[in-house]
N, CA, C and O atoms as a Tripos MOL2 file, in Angstrom:
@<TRIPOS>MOLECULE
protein
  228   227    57     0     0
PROTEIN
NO_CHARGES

@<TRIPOS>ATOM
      1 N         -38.4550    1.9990   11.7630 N.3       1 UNK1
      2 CA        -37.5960    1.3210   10.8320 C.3       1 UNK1
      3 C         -36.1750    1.9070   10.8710 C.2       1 UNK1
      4 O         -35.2470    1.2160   10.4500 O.2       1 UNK1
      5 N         -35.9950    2.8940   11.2570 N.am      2 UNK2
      6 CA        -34.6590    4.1600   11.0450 C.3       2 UNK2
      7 C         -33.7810    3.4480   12.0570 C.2       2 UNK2
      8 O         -32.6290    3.0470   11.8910 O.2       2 UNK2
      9 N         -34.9210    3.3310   13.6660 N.am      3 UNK3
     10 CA        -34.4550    2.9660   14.9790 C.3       3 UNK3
     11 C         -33.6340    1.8420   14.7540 C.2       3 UNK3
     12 O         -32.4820    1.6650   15.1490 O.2       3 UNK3
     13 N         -34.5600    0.8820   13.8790 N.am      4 UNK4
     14 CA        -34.4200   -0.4390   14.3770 C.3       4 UNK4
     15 C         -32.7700   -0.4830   13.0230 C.2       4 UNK4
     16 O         -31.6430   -0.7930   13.4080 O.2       4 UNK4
     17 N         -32.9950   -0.2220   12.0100 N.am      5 UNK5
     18 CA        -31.5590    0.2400   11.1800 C.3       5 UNK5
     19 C         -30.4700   -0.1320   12.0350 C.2       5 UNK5
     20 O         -29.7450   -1.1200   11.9240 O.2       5 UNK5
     21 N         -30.4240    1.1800   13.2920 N.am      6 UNK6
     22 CA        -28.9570    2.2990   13.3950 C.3       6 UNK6
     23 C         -28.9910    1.2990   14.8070 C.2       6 UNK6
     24 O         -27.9410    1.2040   15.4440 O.2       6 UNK6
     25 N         -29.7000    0.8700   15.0830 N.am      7 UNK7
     26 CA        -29.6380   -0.2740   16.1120 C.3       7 UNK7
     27 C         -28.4780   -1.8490   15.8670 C.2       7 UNK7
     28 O         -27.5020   -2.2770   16.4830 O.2       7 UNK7
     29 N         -29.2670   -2.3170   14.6250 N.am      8 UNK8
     30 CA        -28.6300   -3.5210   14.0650 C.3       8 UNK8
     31 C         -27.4380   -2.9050   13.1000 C.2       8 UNK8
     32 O         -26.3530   -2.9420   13.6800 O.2       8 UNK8
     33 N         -27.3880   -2.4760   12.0780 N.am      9 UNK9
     34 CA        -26.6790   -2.2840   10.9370 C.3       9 UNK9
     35 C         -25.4950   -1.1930   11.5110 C.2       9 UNK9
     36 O         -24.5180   -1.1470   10.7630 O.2       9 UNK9
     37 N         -25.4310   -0.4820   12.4760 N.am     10 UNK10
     38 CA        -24.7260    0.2530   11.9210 C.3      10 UNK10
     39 C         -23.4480    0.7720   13.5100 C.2      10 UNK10
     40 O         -23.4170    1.8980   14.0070 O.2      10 UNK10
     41 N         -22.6500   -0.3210   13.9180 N.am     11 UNK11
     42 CA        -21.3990   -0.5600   14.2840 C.3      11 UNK11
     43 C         -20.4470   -1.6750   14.2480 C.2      11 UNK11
     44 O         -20.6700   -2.8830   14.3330 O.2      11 UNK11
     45 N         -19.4880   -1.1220   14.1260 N.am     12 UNK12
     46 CA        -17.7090   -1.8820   13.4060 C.3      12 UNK12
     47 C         -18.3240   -3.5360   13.4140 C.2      12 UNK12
     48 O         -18.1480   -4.2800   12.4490 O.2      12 UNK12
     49 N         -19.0200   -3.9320   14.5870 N.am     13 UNK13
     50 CA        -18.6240   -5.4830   14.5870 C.3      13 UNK13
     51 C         -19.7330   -5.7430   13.6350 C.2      13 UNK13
     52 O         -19.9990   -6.9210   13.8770 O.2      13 UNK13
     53 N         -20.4380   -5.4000   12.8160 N.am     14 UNK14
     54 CA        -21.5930   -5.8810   11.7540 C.3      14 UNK14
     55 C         -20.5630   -5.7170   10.5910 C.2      14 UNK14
     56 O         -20.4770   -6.6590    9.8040 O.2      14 UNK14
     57 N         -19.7860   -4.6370   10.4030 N.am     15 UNK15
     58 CA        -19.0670   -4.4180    9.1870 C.3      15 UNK15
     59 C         -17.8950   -5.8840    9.3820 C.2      15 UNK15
     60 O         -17.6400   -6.8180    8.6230 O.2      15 UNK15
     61 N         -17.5130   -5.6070   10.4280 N.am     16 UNK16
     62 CA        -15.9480   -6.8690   10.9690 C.3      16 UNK16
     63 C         -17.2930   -8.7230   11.0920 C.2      16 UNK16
     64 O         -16.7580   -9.7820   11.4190 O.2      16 UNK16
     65 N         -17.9440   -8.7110   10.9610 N.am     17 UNK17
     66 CA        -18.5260   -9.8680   10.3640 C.3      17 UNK17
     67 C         -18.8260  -10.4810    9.2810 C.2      17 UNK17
     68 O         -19.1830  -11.6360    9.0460 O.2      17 UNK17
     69 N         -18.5680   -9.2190    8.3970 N.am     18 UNK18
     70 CA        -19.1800   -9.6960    6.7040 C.3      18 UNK18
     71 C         -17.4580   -9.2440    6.3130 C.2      18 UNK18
     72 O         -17.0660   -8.9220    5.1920 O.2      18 UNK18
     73 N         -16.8880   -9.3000    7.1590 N.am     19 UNK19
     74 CA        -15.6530   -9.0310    6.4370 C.3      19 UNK19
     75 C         -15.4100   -7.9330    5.3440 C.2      19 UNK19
     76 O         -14.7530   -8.0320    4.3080 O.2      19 UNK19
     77 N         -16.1870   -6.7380    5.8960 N.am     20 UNK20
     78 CA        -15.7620   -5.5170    4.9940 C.3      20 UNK20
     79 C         -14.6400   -4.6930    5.5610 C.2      20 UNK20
     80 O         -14.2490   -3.8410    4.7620 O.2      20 UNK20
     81 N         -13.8430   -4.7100    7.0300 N.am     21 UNK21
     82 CA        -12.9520   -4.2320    7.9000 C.3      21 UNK21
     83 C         -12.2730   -5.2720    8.1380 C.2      21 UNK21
     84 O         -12.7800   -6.3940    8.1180 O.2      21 UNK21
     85 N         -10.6320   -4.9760    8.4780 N.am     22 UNK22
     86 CA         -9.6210   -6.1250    8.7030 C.3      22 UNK22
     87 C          -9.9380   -6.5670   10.2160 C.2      22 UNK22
     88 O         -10.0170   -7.6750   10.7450 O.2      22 UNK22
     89 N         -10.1110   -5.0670   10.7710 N.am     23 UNK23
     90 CA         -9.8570   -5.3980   12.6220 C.3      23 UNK23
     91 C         -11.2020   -4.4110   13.2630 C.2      23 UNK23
     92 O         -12.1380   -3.9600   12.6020 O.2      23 UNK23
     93 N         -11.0740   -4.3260   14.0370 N.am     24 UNK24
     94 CA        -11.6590   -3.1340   14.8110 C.3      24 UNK24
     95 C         -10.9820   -3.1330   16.2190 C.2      24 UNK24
     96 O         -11.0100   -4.1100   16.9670 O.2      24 UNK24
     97 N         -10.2100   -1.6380   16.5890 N.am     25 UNK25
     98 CA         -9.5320   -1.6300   17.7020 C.3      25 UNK25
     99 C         -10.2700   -0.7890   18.3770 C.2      25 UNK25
    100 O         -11.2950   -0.1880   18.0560 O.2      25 UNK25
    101 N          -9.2950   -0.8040   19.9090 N.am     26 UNK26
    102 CA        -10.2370   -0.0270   20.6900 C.3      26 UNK26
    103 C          -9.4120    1.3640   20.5960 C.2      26 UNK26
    104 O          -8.3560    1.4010   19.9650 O.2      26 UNK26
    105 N          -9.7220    2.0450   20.9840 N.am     27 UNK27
    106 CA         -9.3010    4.4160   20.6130 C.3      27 UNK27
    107 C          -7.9340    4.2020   21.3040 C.2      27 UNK27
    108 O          -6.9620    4.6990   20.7350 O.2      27 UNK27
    109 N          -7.7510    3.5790   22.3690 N.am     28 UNK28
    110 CA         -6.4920    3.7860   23.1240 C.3      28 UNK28
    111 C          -5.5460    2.8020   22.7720 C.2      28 UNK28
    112 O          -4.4500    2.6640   23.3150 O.2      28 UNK28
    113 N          -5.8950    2.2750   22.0580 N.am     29 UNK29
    114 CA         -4.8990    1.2760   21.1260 C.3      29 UNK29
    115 C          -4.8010    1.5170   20.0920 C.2      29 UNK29
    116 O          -4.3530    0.6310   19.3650 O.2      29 UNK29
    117 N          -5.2170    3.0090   19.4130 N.am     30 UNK30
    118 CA         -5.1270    3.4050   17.3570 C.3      30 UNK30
    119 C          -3.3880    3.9350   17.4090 C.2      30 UNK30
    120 O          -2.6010    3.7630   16.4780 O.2      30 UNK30
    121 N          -3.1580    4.3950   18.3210 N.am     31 UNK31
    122 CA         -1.4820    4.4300   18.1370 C.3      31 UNK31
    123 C          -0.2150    3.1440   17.8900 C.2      31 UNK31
    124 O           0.6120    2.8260   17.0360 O.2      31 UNK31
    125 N          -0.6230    2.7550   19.0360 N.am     32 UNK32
    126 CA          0.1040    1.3580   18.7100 C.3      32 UNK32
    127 C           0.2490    0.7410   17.4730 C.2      32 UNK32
    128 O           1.2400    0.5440   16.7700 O.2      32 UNK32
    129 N          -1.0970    0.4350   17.3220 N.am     33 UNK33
    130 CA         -1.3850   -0.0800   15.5430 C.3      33 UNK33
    131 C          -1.1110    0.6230   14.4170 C.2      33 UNK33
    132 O          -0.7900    0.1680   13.3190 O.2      33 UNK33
    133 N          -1.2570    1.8020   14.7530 N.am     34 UNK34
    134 CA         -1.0670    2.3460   13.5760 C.3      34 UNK34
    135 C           0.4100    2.6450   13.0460 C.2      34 UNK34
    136 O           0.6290    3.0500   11.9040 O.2      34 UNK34
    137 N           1.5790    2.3580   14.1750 N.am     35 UNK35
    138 CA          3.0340    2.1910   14.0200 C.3      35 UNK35
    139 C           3.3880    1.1170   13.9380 C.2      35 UNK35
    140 O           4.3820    1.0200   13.2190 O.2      35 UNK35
    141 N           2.8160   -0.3820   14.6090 N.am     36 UNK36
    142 CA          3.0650   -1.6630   13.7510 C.3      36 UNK36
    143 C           2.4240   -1.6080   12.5780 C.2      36 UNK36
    144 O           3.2380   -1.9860   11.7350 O.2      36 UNK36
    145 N           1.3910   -1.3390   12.0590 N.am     37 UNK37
    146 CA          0.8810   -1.1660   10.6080 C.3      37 UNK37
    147 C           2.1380   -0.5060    9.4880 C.2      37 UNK37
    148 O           2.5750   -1.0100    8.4530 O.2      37 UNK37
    149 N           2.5620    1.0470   10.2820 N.am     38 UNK38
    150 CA          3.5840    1.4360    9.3640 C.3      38 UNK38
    151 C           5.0220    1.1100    9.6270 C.2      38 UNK38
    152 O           5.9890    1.7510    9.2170 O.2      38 UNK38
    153 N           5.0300    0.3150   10.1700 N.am     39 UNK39
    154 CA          6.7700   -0.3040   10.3050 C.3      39 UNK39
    155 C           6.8320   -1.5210    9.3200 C.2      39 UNK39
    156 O           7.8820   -1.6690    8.6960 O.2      39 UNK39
    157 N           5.5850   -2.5950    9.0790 N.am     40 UNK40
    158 CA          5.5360   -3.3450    8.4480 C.3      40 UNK40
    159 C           5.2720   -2.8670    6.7220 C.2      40 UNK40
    160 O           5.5500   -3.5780    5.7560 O.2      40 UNK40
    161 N           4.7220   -1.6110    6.6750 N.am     41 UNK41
    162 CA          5.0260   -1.4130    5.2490 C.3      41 UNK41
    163 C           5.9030   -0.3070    4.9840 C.2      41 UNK41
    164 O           5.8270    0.3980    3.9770 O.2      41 UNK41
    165 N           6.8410   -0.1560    6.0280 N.am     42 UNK42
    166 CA          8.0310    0.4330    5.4940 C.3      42 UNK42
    167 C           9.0530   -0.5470    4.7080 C.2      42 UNK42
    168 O           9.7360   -0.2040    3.7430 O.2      42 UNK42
    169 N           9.0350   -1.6460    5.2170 N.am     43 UNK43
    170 CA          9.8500   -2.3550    4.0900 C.3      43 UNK43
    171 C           9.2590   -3.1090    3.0500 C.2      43 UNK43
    172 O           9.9070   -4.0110    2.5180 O.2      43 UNK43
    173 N           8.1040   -2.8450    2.6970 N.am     44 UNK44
    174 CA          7.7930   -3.4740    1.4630 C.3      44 UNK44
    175 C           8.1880   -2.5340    0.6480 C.2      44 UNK44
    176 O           8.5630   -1.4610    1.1220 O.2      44 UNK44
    177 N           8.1820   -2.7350   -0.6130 N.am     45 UNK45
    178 CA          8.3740   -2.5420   -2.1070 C.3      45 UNK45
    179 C           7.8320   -2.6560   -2.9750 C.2      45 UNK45
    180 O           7.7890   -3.8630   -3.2100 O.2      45 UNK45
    181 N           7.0650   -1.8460   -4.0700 N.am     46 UNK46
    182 CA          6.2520   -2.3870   -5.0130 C.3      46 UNK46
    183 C           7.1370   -1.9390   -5.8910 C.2      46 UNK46
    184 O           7.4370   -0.7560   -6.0450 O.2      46 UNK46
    185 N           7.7120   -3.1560   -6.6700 N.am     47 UNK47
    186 CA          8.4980   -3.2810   -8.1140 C.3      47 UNK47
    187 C           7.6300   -2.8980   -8.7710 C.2      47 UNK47
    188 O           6.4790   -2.7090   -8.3760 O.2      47 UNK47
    189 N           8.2450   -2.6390  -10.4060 N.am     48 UNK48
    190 CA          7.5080   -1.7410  -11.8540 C.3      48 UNK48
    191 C           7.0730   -3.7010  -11.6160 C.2      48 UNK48
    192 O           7.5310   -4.6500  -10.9800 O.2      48 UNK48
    193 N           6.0550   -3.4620  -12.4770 N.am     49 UNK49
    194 CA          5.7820   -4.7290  -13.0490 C.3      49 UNK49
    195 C           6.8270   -5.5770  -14.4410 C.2      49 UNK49
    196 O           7.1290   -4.5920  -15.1160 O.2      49 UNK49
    197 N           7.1140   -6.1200  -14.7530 N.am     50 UNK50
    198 CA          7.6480   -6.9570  -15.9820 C.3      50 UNK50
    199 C           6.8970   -6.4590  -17.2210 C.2      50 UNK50
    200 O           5.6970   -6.6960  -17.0790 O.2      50 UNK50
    201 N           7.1950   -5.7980  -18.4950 N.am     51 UNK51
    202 CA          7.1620   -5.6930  -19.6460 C.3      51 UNK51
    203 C           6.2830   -6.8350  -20.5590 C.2      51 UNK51
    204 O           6.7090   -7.8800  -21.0520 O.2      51 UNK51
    205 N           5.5750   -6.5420  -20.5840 N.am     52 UNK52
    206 CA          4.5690   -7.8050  -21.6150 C.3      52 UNK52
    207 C           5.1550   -7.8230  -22.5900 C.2      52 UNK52
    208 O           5.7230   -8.8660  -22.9130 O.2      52 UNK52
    209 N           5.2350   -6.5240  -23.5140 N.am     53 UNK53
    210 CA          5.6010   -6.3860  -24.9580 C.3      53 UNK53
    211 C           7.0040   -5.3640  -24.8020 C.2      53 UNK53
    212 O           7.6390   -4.9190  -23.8450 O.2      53 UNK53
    213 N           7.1060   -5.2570  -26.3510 N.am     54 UNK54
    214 CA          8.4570   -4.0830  -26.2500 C.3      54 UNK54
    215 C           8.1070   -3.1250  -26.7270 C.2      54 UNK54
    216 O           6.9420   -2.9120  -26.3910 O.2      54 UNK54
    217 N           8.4560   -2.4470  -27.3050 N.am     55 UNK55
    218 CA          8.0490   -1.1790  -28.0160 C.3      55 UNK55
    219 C           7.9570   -1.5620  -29.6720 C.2      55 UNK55
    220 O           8.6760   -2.2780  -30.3690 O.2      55 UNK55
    221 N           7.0220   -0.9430  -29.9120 N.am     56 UNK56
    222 CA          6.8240   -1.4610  -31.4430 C.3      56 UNK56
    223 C           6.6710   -0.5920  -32.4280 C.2      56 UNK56
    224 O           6.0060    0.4430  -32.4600 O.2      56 UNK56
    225 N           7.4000   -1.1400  -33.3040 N.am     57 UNK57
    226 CA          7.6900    0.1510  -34.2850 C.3      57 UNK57
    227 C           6.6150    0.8770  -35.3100 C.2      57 UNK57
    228 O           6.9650    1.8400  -35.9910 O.2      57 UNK57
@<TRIPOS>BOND
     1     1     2 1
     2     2     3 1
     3     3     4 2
     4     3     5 am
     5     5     6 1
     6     6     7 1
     7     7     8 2
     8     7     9 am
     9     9    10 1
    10    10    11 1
    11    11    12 2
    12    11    13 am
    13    13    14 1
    14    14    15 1
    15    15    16 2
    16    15    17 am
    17    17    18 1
    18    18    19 1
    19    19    20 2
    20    19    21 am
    21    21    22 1
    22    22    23 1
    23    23    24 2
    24    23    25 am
    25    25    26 1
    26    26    27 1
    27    27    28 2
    28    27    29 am
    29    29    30 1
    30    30    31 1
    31    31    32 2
    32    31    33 am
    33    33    34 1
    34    34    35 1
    35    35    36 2
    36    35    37 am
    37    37    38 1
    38    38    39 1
    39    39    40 2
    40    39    41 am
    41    41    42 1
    42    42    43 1
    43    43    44 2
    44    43    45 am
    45    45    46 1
    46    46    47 1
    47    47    48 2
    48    47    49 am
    49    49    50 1
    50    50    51 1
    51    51    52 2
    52    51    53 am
    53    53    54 1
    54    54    55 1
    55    55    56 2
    56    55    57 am
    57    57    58 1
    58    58    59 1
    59    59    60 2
    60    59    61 am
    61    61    62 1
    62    62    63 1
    63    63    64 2
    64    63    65 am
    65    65    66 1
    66    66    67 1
    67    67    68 2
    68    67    69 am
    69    69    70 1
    70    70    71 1
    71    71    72 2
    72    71    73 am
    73    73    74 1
    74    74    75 1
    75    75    76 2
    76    75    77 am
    77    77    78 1
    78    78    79 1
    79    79    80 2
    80    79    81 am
    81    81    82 1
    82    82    83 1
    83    83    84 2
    84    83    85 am
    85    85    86 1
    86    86    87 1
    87    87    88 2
    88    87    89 am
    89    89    90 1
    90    90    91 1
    91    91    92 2
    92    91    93 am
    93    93    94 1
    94    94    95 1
    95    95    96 2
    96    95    97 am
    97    97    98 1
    98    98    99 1
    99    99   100 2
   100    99   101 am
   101   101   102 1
   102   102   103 1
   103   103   104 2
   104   103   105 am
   105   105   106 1
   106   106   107 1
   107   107   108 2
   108   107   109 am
   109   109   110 1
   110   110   111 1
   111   111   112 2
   112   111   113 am
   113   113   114 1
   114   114   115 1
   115   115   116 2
   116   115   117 am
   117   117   118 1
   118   118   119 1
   119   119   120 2
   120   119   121 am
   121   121   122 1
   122   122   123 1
   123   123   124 2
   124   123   125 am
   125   125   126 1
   126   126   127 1
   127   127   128 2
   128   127   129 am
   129   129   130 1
   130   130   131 1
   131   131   132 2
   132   131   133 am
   133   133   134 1
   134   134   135 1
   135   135   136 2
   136   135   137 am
   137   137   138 1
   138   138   139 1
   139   139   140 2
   140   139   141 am
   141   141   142 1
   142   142   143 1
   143   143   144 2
   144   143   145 am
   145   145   146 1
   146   146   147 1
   147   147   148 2
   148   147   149 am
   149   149   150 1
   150   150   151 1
   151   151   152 2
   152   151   153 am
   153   153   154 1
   154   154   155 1
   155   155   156 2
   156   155   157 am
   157   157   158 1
   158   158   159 1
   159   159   160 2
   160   159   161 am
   161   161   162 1
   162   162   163 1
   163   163   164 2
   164   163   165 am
   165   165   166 1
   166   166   167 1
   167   167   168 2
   168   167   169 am
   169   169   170 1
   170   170   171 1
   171   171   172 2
   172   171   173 am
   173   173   174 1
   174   174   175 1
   175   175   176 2
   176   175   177 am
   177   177   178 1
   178   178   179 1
   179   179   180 2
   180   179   181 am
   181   181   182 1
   182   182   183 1
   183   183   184 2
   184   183   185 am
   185   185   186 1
   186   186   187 1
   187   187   188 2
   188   187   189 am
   189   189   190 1
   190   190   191 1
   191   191   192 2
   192   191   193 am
   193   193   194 1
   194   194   195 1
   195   195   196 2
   196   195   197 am
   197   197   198 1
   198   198   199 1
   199   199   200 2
   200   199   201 am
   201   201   202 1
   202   202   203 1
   203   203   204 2
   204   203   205 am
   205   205   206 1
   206   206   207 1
   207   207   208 2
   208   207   209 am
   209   209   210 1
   210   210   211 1
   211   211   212 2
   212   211   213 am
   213   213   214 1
   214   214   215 1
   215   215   216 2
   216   215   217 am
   217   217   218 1
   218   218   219 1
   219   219   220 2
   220   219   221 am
   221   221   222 1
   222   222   223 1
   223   223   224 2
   224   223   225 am
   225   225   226 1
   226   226   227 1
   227   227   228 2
@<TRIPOS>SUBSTRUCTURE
     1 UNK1         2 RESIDUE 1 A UNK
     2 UNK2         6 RESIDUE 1 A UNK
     3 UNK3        10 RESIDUE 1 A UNK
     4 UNK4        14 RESIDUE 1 A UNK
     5 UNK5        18 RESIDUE 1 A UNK
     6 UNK6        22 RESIDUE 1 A UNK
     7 UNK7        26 RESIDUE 1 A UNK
     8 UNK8        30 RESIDUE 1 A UNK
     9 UNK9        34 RESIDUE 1 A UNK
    10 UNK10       38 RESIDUE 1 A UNK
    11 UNK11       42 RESIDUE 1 A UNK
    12 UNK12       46 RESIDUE 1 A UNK
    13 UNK13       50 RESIDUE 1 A UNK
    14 UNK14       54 RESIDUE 1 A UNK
    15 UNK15       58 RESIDUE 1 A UNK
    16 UNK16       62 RESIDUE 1 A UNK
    17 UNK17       66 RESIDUE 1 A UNK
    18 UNK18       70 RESIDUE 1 A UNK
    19 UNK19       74 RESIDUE 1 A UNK
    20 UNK20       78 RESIDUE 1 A UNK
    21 UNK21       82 RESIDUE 1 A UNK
    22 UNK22       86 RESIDUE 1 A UNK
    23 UNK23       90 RESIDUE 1 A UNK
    24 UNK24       94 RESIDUE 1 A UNK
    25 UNK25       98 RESIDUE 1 A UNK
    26 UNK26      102 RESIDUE 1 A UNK
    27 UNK27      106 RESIDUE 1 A UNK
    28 UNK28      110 RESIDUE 1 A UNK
    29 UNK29      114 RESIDUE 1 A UNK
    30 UNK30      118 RESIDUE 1 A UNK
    31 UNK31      122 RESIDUE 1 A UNK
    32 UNK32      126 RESIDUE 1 A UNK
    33 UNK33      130 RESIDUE 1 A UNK
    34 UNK34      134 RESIDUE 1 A UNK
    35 UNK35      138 RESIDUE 1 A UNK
    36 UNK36      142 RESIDUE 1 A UNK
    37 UNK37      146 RESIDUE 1 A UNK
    38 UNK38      150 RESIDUE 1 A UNK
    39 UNK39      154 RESIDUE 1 A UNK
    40 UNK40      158 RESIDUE 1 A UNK
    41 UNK41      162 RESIDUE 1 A UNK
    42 UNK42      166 RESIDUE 1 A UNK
    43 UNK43      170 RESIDUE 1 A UNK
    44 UNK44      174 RESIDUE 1 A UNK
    45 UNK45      178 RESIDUE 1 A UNK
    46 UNK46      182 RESIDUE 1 A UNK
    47 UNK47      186 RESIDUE 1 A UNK
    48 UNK48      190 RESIDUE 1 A UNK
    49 UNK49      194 RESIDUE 1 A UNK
    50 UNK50      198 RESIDUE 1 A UNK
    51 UNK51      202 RESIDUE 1 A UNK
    52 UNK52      206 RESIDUE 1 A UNK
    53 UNK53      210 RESIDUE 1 A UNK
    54 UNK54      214 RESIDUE 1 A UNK
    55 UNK55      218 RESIDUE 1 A UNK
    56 UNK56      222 RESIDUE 1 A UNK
    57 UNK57      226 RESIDUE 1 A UNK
């Protein structure tokens, strides 16, 4: 039962089917990606959110 587990259940493309992983790359391509990954969230921004209420006395 252990065999048959680590057989079916347990590499990237079972996780990248149920959509629990975005991608799965290959080792000699984790550089690449991982500098388009951080070039694209170098320019984002997360603003404060907007104020629901004010301060209350």
């Amino acid at each position: 039962m252990v065999m048959e587990y680590k057989a079916e259940l347990t590499h990237p493309y079972y996780a990248a089917e149920r959509g629990l992983v975005d991608d799965v790359i290959d080792p000699a391509e984790t550089r690449e990606v991982l500098i388009q990954c951080l070039a694209v969230l170098q320019t984002e921004h997360a603003g404060l959110p907007s104020r629901k209420h004010g301060n209350q006395p």
